[in-house]
N, CA, C and O of each residue as an XYZ file, in Angstrom:
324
protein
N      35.937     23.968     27.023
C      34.845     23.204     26.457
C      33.660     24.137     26.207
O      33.098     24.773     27.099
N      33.377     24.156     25.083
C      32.163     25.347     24.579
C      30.704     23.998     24.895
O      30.343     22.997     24.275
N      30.242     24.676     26.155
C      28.659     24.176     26.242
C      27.793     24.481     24.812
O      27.948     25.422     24.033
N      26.851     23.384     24.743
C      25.820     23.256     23.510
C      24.718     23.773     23.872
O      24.143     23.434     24.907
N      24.243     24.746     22.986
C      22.639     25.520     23.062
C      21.782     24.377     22.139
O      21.991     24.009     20.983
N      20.619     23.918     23.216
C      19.860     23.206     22.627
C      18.607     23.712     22.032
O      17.703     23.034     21.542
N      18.683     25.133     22.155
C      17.910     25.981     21.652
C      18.398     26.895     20.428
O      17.539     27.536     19.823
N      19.619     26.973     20.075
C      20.010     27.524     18.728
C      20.088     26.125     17.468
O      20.133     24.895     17.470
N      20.071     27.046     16.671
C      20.482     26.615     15.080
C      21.908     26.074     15.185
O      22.622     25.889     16.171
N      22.138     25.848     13.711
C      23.374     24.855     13.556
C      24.172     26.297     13.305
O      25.346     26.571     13.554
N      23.346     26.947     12.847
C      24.375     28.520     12.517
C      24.774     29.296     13.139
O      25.474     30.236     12.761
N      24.284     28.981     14.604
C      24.615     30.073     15.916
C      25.911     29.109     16.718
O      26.387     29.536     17.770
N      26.307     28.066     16.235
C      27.965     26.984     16.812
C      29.091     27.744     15.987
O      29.725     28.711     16.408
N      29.192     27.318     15.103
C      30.386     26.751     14.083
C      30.463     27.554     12.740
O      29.941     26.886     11.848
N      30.833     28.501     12.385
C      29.946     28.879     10.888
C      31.032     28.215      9.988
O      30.874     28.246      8.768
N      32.241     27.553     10.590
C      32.623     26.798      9.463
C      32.162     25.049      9.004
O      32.111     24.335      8.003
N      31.915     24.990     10.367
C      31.187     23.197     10.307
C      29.468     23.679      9.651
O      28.688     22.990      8.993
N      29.332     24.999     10.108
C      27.865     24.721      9.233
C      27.756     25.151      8.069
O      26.668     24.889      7.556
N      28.733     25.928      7.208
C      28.831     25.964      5.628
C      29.462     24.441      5.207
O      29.425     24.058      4.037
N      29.947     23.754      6.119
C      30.327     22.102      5.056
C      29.199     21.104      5.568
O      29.137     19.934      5.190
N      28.227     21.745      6.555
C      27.137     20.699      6.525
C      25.897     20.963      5.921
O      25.393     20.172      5.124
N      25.186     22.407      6.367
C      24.218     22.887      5.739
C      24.260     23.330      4.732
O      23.474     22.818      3.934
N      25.497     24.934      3.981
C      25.688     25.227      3.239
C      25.750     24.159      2.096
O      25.277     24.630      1.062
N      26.136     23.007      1.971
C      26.794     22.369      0.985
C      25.242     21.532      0.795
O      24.797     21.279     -0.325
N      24.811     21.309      1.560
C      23.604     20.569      1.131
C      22.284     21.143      0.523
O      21.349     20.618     -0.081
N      22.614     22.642      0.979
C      21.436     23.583      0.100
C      22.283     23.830     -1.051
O      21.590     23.939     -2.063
N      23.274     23.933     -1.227
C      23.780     24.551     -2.548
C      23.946     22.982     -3.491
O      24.298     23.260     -4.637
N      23.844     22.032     -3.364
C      23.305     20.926     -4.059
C      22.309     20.915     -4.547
O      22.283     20.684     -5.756
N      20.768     21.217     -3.662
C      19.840     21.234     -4.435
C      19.346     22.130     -5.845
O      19.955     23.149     -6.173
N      18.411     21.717     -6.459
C      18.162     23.018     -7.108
C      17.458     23.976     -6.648
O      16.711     23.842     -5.679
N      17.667     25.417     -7.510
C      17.346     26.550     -6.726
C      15.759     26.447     -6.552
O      15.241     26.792     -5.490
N      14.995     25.958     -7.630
C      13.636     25.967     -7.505
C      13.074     24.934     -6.510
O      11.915     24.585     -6.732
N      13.681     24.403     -5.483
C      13.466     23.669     -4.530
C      12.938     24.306     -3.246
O      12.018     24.070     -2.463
N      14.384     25.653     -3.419
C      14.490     26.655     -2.370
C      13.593     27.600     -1.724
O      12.682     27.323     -2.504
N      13.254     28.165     -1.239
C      12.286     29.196     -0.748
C      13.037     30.450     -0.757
O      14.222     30.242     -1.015
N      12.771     31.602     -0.576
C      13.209     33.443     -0.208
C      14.050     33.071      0.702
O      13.740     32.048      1.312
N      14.937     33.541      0.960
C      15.359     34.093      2.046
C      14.876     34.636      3.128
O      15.323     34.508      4.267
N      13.823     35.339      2.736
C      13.144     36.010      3.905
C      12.061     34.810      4.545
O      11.878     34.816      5.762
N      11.517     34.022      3.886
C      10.733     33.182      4.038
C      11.430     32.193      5.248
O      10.975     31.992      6.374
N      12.401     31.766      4.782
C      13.183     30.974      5.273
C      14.030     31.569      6.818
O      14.348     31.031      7.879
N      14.120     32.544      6.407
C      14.394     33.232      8.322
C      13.364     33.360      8.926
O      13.581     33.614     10.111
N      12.093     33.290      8.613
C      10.485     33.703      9.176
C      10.623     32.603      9.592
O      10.514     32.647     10.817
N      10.866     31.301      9.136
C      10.572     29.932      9.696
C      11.357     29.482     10.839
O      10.969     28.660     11.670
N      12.437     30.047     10.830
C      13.781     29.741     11.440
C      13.321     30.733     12.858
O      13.714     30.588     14.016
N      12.598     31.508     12.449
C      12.321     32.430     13.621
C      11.247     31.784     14.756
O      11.080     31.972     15.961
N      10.768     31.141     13.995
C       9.701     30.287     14.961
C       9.852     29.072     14.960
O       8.927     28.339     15.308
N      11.335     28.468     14.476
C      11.950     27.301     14.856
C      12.868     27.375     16.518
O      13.213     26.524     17.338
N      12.975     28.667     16.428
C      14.068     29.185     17.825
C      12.992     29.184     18.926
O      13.346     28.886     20.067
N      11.552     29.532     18.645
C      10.938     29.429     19.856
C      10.404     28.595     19.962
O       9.439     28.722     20.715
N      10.673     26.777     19.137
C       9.876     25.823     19.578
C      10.622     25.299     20.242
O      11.739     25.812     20.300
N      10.384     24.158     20.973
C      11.036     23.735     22.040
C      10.978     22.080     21.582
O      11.433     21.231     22.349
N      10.705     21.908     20.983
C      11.448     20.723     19.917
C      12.659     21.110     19.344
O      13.450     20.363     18.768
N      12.770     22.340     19.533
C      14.545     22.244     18.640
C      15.211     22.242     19.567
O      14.877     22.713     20.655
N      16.636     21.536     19.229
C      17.868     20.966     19.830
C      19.179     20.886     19.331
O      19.689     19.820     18.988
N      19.550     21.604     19.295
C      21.259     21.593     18.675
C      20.869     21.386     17.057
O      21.461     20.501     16.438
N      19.739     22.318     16.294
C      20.222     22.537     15.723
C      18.800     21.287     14.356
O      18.697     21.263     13.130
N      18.101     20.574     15.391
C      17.352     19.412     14.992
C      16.459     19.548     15.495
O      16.417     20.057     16.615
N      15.053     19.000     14.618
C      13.995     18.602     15.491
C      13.511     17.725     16.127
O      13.415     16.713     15.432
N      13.069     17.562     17.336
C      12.983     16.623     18.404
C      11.968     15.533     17.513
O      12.163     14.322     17.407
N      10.586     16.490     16.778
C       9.408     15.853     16.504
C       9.789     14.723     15.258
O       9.252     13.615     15.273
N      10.793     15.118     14.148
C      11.060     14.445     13.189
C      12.570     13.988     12.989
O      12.735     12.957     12.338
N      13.601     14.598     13.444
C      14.710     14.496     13.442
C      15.458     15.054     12.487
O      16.626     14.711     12.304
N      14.732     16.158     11.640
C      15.450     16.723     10.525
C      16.508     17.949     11.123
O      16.476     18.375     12.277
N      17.446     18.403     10.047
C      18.115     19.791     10.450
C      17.010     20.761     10.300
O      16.399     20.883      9.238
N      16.805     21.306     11.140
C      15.139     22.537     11.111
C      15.790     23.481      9.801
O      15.109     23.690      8.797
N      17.340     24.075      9.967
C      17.725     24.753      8.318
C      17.556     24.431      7.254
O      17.156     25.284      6.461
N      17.820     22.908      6.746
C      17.390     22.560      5.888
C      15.838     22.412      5.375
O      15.377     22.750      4.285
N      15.313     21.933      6.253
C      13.817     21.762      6.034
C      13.240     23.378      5.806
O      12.494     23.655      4.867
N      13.639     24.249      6.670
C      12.972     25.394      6.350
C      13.620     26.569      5.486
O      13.516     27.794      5.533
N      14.230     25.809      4.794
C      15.010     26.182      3.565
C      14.157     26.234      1.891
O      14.242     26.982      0.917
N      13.075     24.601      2.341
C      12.813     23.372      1.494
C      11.561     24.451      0.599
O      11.260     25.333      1.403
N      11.118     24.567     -0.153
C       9.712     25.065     -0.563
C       8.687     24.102     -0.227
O       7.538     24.465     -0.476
N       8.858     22.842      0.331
C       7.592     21.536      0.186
C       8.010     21.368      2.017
O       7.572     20.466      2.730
N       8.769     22.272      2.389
C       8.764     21.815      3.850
C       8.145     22.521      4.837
O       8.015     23.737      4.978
N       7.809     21.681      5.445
C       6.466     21.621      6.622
C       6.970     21.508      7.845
O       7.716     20.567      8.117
N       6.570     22.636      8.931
C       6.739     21.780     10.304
C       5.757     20.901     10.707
O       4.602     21.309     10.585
N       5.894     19.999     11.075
C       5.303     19.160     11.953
C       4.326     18.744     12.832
O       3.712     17.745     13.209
N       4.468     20.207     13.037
C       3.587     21.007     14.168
C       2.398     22.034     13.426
O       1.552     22.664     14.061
N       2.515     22.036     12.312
C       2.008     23.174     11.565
C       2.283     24.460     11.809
O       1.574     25.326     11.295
N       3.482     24.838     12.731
C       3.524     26.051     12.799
C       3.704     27.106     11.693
O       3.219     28.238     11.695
N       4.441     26.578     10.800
C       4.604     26.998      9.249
C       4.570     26.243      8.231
O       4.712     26.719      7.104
């Protein structure tokens, strides 16, 4: 039984359950939706040290923190980014 990090991303489990959950839902949108890449790991970087994240979700809103900080119009919650 693989214990759950309630402190990682959806991308640090499964990288095949998270290209048919996350992958597929960013590659739906359009690209001008999207943010950098680099942008988007900056966010993710200070999604790992909030403590609202949980397997992968945020405690404060309930979104996938990847997706949202994927989003160009997405906001934490918290204002951290």
């Amino acid at each position: 039984m693989t214990k759950i990090c309630t402190r990682c991303l959806l991308a640090d489990f499964d990288r095949v359950k998270y290209e048919q959950l996350i992958g597929k839902s960013l590659n739906d949108l359009p690209p001008e939706d999207l943010t950098a890449d680099d942008i988007r790991g900056k966010r993710l970087d200070i999604c790992r040290e909030c403590d609202k994240l949980n397997q992968g979700t945020c405690l404060a809103c309930g979104c996938f923190v990847e997706i949202r900080a994927a989003l160009v119009r997405g906001k934490c919650p918290y204002k951290k980014w």
